[in-house]
FIMI-484121 format. One line per field, with one value per residue: residue in one letter; x, y, z of N, C-alpha, C in turn. Coordinates in steps of 0.2 Angstrom, whole numbers. Layout:
residues N
r a,...
nX X,...
nY Y,...
nZ Z,...
caX X,...
caY Y,...
caZ Z,...
cX X,...
cY Y,...
cZ Z,...
//
This chain:
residues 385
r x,x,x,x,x,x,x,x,x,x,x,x,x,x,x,x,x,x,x,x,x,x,x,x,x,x,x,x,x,x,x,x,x,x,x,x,x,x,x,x,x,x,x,x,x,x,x,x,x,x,x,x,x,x,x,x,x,x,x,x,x,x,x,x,x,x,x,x,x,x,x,x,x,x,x,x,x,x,x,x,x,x,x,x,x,x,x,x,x,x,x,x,x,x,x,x,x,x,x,x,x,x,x,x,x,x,x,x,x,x,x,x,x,x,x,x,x,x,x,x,x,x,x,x,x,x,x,x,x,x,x,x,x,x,x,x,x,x,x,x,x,x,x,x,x,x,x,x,x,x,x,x,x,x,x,x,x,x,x,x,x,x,x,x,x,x,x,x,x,x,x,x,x,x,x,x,x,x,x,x,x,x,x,x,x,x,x,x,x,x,x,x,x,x,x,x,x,x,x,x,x,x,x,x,x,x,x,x,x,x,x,x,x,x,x,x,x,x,x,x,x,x,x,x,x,x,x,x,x,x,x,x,x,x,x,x,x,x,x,x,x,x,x,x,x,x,x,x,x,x,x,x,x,x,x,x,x,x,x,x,x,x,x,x,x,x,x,x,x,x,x,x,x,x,x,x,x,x,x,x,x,x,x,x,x,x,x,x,x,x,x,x,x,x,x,x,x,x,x,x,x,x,x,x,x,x,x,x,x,x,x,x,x,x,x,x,x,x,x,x,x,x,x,x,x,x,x,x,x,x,x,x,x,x,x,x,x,x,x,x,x,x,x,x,x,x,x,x,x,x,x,x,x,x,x,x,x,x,x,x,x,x,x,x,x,x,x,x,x,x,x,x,x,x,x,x,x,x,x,x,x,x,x,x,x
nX 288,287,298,297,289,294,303,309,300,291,288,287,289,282,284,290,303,301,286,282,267,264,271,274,284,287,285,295,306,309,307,317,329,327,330,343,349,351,337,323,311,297,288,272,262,250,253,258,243,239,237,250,259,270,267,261,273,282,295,305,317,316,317,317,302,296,288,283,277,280,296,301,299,305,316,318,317,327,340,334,338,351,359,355,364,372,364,359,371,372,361,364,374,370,361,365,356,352,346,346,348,351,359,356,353,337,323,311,299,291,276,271,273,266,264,278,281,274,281,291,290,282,296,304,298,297,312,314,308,315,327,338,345,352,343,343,340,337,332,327,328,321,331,342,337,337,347,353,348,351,348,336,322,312,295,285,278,286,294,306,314,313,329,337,351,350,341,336,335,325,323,309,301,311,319,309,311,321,321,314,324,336,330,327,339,347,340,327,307,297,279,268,253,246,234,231,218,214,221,229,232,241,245,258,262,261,248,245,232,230,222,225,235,241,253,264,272,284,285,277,274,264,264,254,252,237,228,231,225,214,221,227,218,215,225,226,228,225,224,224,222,221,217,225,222,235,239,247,258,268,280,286,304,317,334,344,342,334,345,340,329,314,299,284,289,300,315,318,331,332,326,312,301,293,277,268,261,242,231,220,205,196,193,194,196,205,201,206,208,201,202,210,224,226,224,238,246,246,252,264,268,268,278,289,289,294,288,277,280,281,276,261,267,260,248,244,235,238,238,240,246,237,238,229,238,246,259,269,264,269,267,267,259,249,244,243,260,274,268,269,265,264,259,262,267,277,287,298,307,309,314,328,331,320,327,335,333,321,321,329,321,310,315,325,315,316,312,315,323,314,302,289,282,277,267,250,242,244,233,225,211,197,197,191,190
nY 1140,1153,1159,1167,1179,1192,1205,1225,1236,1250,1265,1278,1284,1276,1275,1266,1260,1247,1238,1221,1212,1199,1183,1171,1156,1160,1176,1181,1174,1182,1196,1196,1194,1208,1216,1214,1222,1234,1243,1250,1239,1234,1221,1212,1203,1189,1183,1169,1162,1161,1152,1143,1138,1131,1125,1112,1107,1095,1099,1097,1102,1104,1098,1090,1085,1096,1110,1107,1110,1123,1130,1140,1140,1130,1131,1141,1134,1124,1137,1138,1125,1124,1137,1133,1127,1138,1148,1139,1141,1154,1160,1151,1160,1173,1171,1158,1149,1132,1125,1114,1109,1097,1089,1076,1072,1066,1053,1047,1038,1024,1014,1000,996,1005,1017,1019,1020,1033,1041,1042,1048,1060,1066,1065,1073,1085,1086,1090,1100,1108,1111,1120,1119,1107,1092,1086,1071,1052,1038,1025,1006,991,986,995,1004,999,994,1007,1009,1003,1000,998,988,990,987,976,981,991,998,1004,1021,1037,1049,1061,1074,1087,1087,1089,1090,1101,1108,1113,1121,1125,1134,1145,1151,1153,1164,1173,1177,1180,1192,1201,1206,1211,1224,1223,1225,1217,1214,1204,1198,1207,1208,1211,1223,1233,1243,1256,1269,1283,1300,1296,1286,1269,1265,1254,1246,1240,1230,1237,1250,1258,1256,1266,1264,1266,1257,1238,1222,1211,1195,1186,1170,1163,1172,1181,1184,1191,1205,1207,1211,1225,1234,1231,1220,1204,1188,1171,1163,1149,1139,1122,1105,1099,1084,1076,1065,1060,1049,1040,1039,1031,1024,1030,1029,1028,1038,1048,1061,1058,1055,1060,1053,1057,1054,1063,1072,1069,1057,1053,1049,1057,1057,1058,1068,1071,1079,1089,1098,1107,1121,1130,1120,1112,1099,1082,1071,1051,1042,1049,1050,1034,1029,1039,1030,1018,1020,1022,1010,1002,1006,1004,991,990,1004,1000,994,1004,1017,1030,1045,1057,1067,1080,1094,1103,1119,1122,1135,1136,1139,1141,1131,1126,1131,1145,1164,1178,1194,1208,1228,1236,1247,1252,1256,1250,1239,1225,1206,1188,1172,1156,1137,1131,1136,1131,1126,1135,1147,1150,1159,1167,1177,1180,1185,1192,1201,1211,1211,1218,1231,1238,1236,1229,1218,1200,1190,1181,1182,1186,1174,1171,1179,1182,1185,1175,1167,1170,1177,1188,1201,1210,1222
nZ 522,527,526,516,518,519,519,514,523,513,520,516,503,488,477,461,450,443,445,449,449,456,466,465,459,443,444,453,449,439,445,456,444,438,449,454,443,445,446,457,463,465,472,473,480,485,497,506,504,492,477,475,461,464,475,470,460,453,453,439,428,414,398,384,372,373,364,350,335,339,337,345,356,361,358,369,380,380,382,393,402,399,407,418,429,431,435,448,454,456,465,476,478,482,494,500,501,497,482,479,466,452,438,431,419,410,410,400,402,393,391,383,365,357,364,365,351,347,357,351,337,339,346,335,327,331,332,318,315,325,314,304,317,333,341,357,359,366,360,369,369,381,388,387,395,408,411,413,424,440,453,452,447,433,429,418,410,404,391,384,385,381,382,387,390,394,406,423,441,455,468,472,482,488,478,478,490,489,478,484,495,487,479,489,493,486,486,481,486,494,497,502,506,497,488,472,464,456,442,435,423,421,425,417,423,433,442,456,464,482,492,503,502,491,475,464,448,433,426,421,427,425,434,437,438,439,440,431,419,423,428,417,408,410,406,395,386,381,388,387,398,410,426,428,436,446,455,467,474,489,494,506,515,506,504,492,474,461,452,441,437,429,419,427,441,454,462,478,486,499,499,497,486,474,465,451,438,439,427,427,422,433,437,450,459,472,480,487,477,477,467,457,464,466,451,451,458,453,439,441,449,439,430,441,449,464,470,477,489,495,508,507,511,511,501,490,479,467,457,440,426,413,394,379,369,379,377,381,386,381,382,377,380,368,368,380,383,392,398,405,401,408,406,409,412,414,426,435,426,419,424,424,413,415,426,420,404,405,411,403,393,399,404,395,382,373,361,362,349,339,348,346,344,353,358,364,352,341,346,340,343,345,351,366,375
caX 288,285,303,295,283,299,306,308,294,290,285,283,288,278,284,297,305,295,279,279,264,265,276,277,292,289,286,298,311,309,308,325,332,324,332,348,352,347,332,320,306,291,285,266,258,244,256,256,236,238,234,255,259,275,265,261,276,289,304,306,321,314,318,314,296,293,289,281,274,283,302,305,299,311,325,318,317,335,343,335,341,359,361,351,368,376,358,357,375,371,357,367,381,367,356,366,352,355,340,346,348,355,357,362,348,331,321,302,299,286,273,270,274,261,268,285,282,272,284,299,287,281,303,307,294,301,319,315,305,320,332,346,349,351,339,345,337,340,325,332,325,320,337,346,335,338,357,356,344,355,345,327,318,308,289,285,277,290,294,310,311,320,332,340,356,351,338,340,327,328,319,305,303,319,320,305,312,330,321,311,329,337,328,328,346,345,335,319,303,292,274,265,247,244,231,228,211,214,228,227,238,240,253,266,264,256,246,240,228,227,216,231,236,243,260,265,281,284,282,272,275,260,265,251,249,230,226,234,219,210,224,231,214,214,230,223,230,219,229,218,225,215,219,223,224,238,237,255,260,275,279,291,311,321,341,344,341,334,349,337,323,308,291,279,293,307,317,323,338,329,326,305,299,287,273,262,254,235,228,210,202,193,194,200,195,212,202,209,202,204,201,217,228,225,228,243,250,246,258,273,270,268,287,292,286,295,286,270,280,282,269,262,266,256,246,240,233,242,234,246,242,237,236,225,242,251,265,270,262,273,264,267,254,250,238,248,264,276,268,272,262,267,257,264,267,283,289,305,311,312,318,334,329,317,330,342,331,317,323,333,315,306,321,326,309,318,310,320,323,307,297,284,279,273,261,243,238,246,226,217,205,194,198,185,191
caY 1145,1157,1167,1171,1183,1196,1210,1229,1241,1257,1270,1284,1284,1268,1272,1261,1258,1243,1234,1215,1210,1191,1182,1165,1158,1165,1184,1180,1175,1191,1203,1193,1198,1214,1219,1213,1224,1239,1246,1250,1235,1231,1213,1215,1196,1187,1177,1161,1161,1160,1145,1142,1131,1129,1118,1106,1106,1090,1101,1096,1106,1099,1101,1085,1084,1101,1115,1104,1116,1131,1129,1145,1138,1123,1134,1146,1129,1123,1139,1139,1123,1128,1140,1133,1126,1145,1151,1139,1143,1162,1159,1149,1163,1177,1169,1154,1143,1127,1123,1105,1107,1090,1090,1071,1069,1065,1049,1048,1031,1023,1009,998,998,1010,1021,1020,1024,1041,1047,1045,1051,1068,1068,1065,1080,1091,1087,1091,1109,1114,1112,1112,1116,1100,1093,1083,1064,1048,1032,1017,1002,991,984,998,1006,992,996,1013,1009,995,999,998,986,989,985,972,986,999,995,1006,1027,1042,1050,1070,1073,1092,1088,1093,1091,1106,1108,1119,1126,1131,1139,1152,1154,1157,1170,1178,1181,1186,1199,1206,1207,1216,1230,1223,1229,1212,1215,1197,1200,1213,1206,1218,1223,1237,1245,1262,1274,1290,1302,1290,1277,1264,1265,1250,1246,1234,1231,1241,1254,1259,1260,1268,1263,1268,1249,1235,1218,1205,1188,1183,1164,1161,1180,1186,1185,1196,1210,1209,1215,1232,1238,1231,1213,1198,1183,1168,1156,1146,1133,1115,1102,1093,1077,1073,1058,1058,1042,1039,1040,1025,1024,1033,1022,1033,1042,1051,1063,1055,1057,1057,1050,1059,1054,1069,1070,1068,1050,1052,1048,1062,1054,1064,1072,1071,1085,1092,1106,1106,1127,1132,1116,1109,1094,1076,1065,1044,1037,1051,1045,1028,1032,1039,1027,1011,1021,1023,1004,999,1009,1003,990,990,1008,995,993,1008,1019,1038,1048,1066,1068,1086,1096,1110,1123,1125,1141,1133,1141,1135,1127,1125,1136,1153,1169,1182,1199,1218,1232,1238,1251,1254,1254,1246,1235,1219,1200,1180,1167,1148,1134,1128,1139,1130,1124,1144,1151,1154,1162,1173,1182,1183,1189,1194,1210,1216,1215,1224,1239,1242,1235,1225,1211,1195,1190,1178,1182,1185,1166,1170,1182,1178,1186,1167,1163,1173,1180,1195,1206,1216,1226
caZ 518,530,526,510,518,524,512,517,522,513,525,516,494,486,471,460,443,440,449,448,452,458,470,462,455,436,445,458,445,434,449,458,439,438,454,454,436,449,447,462,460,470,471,477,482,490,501,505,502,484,474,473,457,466,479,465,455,456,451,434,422,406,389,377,372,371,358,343,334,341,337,347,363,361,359,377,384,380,383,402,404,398,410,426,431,433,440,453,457,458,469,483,481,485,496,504,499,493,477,477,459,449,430,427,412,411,405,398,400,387,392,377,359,354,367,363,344,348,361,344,333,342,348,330,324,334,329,310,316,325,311,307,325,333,345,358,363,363,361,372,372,388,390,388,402,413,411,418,431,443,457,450,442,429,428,412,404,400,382,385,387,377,386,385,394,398,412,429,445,459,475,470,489,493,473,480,495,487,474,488,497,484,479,495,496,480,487,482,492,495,499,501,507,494,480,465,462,451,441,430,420,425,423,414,428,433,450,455,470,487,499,509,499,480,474,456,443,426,421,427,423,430,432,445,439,435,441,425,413,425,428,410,405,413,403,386,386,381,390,387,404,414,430,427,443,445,459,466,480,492,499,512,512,504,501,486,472,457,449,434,436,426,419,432,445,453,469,481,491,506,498,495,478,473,458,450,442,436,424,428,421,438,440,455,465,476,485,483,473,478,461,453,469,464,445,449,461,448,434,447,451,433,430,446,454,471,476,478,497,499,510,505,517,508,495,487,472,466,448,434,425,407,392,376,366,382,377,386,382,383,381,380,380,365,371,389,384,398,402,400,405,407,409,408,417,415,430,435,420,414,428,423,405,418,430,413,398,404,415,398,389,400,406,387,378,367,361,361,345,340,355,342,345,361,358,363,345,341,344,333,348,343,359,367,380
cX 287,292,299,293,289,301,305,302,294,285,283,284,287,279,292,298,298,292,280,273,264,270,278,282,291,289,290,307,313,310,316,329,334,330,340,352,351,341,326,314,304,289,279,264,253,246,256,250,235,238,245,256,265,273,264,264,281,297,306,312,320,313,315,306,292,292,286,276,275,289,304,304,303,316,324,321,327,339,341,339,347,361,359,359,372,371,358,363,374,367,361,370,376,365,360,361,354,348,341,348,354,353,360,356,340,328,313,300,290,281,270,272,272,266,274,284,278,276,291,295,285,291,305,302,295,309,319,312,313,327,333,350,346,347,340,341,339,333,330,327,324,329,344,343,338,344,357,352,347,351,338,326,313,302,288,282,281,295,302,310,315,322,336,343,357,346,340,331,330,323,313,303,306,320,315,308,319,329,319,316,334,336,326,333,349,344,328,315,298,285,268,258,243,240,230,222,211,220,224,234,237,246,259,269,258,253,242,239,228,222,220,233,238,249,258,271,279,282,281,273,271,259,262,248,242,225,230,230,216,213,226,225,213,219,230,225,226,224,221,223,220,217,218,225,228,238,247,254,267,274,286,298,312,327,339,345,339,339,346,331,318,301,288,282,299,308,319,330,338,326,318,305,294,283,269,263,246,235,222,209,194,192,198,199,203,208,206,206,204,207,210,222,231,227,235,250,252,250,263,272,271,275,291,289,287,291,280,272,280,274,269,261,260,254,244,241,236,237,240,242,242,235,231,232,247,258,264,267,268,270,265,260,256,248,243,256,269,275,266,264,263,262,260,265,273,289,296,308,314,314,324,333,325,320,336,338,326,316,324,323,310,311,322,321,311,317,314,318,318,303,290,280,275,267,253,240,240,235,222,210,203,195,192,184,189
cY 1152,1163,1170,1179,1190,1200,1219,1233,1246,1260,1277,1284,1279,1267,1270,1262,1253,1239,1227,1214,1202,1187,1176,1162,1161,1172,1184,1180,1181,1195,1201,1197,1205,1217,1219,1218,1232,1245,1246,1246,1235,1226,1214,1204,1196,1185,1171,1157,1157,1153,1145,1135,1128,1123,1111,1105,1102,1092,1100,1101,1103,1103,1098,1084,1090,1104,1112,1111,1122,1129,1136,1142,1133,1128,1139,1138,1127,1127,1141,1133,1123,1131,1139,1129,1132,1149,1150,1140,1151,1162,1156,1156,1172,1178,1164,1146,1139,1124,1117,1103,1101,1092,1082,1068,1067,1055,1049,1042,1028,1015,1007,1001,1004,1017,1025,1025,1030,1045,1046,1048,1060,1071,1071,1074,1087,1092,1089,1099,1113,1114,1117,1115,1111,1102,1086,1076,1058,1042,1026,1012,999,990,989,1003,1004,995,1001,1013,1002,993,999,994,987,986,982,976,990,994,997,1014,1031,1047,1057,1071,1080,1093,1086,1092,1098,1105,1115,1125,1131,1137,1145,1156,1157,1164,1176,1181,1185,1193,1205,1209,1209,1223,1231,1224,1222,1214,1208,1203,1208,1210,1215,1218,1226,1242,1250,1265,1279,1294,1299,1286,1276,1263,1259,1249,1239,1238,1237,1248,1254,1260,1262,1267,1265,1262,1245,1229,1210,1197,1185,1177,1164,1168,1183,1192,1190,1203,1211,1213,1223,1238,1236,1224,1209,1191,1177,1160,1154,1142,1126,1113,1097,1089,1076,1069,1060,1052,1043,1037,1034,1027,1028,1028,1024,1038,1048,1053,1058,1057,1056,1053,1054,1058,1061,1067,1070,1058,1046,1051,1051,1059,1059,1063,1070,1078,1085,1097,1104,1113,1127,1126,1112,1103,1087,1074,1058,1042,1041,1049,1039,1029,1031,1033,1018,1013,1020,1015,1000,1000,1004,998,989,997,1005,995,999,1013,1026,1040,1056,1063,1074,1087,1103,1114,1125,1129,1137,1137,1137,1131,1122,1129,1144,1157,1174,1189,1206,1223,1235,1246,1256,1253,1253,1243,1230,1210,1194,1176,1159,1142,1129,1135,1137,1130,1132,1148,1156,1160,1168,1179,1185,1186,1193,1202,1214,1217,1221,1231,1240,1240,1235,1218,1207,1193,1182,1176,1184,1181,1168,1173,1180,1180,1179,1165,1164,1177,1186,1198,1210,1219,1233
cZ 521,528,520,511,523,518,518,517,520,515,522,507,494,479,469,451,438,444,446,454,452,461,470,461,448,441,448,454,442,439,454,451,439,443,455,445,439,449,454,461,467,470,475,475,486,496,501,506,497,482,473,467,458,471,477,460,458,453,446,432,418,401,384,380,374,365,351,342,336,343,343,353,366,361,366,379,384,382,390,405,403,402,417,430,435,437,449,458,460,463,475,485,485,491,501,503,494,489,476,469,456,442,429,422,417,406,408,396,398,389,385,372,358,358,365,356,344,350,353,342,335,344,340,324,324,332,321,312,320,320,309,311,329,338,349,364,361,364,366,372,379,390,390,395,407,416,415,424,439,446,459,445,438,430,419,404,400,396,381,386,382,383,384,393,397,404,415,433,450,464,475,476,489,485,476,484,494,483,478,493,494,481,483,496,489,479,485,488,490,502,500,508,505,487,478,465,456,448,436,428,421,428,419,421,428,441,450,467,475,489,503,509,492,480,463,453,436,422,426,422,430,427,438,444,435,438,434,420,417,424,424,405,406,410,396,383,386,384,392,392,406,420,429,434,443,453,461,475,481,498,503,512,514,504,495,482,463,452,444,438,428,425,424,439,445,460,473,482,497,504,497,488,477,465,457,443,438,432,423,426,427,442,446,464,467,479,482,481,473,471,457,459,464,457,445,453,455,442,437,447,444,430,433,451,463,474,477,485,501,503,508,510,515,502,493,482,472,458,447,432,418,401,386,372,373,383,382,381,387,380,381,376,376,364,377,388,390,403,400,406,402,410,405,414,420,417,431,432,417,417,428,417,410,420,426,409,399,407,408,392,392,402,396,383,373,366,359,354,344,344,351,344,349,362,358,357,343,339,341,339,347,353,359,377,382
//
């Protein structure tokens, strides 16, 4: 990940259009967009110190079994996966990097009965909240599983799984390293080893503070992961995120054999099987932990029982940025007008919808049409800033 840390130097004006702070893929997304629509942008990061939630994400593009209870986030979700076909084509033709991206569907496979009738019932919940635009899944039982799987056996517990024909896996690396060149090759200005400490208004910009130095833009838009809640307080913004820990296994490369991203199981194209992941509210601790390992290797084998031969070659803990429903906040200053702040944790999966809608919200300060939802007022939090 080392090219990340490359972008042009400014030597003598530090000011820009607009300030992303954060060098992840959500901010990284948005300021690739941002920049390519031309406006002079800054990307300001920690580098690759930062707790990255890109370390511990298995590349997912997923749609089914989101958004209950917030029909808007289900229609975000669908329209990134719609479009992550033309993204991750956009991104090779900038950049030359290949994202790995596949879209041949997803399956969510269901251990026991009980199981199975939860995952319809939360599918089928969500299918009546988004009406009457459709909402596309499909329940399979075991034997229709089986079918699509030639080259994998089944474990005696999977009951069968539901199945949505617009998920897609990607190579969550190479996306960062694709954003972080594209946006260079845009005219973006990348700064990696620039933590924020402090950010003010002042004249009708926004100066915001390193250890290093200060830059100033008319709008600021901080998507710094599980540093949000801190810097979104300083511009009048209540962002109630926090870090969860996920756990994830890589075992050692097979034939390819897997066809389908899956819950908690996805093969690369390099032919490892990446399993994962755990969910810890465990703050900002990354050690491993045996007992979640094990966990997680006993669901993979329970799926699947051939990766039992296979050996793990890595294991590591990655932090999602989580909020309290889980869903995205999407936030603008009501106090500090332009400036805007994101925290969620379904990074890849919104990628596309990042580098496409989210520039047009912050450059014309048009909210998308029910971006309402997303607002941390949603929780009812008395603010007290």
């Amino acid at each position: 990940m080392g090219s990340c840390n490359m972008g042009n130097v400014i030597s003598t004006n530090p000011a820009a259009d607009v300030l992303v702070v954060g060098g992840g893929i959500v901010g990284s997304a948005v300021a690739f967009g941002m920049a390519e629509q031309g406006p002079r942008v800054i990307m300001l990061d920690e580098g690759d110190v930062a707790f990255r939630a890109a370390r511990g994400n298995v590349g997912l593009v997923w749609y089914h079994g989101k958004g209950k209870g917030m029909p808007r986030y289900q229609e975000w979700c669908l329209e990134s996966t719609l479009k992550w076909t033309k993204f991750a084509e956009r991104l090779h033709e900038v950049t030359g990097i290949d994202v790995s991206y596949q879209k041949p569907g997803g399956l969510h496979f269901c251990l026991g009965e009980e199981e199975f009738e939860s995952r319809r019932n939360l599918l089928e919940t969500i299918r009546r909240e988004a009406a009457p635009k459709p909402y596309d899944f499909q329940m399979l039982d075991r034997k229709t599983t089986q079918e699509m799987l030639p080259r994998m056996t089944l474990g005696e517990s999977v009951v069968g799984a539901s199945f949505c024909v617009h998920e897609g896996h990607v190579n969550p690396l190479f996306l960062l390293r694709a954003l972080h060149n594209g946006f260079k090759k845009f005219g973006g200005f990348y700064h990696p080893e620039h933590p924020v400490f402090e950010i003010r208004h002042s004249g009708g910009e926004y100066v915001v503070e390193t250890p290093k130095r200060s830059f100033s833009a008319k709008k600021l838009v901080i998507a710094a992961g599980n540093g949000t809640p801190r810097l979104a307080k300083m511009v009048g913004m209540h962002i109630p995120a926090f870090p969860e820990k996920g756990q994830v296994l890589l075992t050692e490369r097979v034939r390819p054999c897997l066809p389908f991203p899956c819950n908690r199981i996805r093969q690369t194209g390099d032919g490892n099987f990446i399993l994962g992941s755990s969910q810890q509210d465990a703050g900002y601790d990354v050690k491993i932990e045996t007992e979640v390992i094990q966990s997680i290797s006993k669901h993979a084998v329970k799926v699947f029982p051939l990766l039992a031969q296979l050996r793990i070659a890595r294991s590591w803990a990655g932090l999602r940025v989580m909020t309290p429903d889980a869903k995205p906040i999407y936030e603008s200053s009501e106090s500090f007008p332009g400036a805007f702040a994101i925290a969620l944790h379904s990074g890849v999966s919104l990628a596309a919808v990042h580098a496409t809608n989210i520039p047009r919200w912050v450059l014309d300060e048009k909210r998308p049409e029910g971006f309402e939802s997303f607002s941390s007022r949603r929780f009812n939090v008395q603010k007290t800033l």
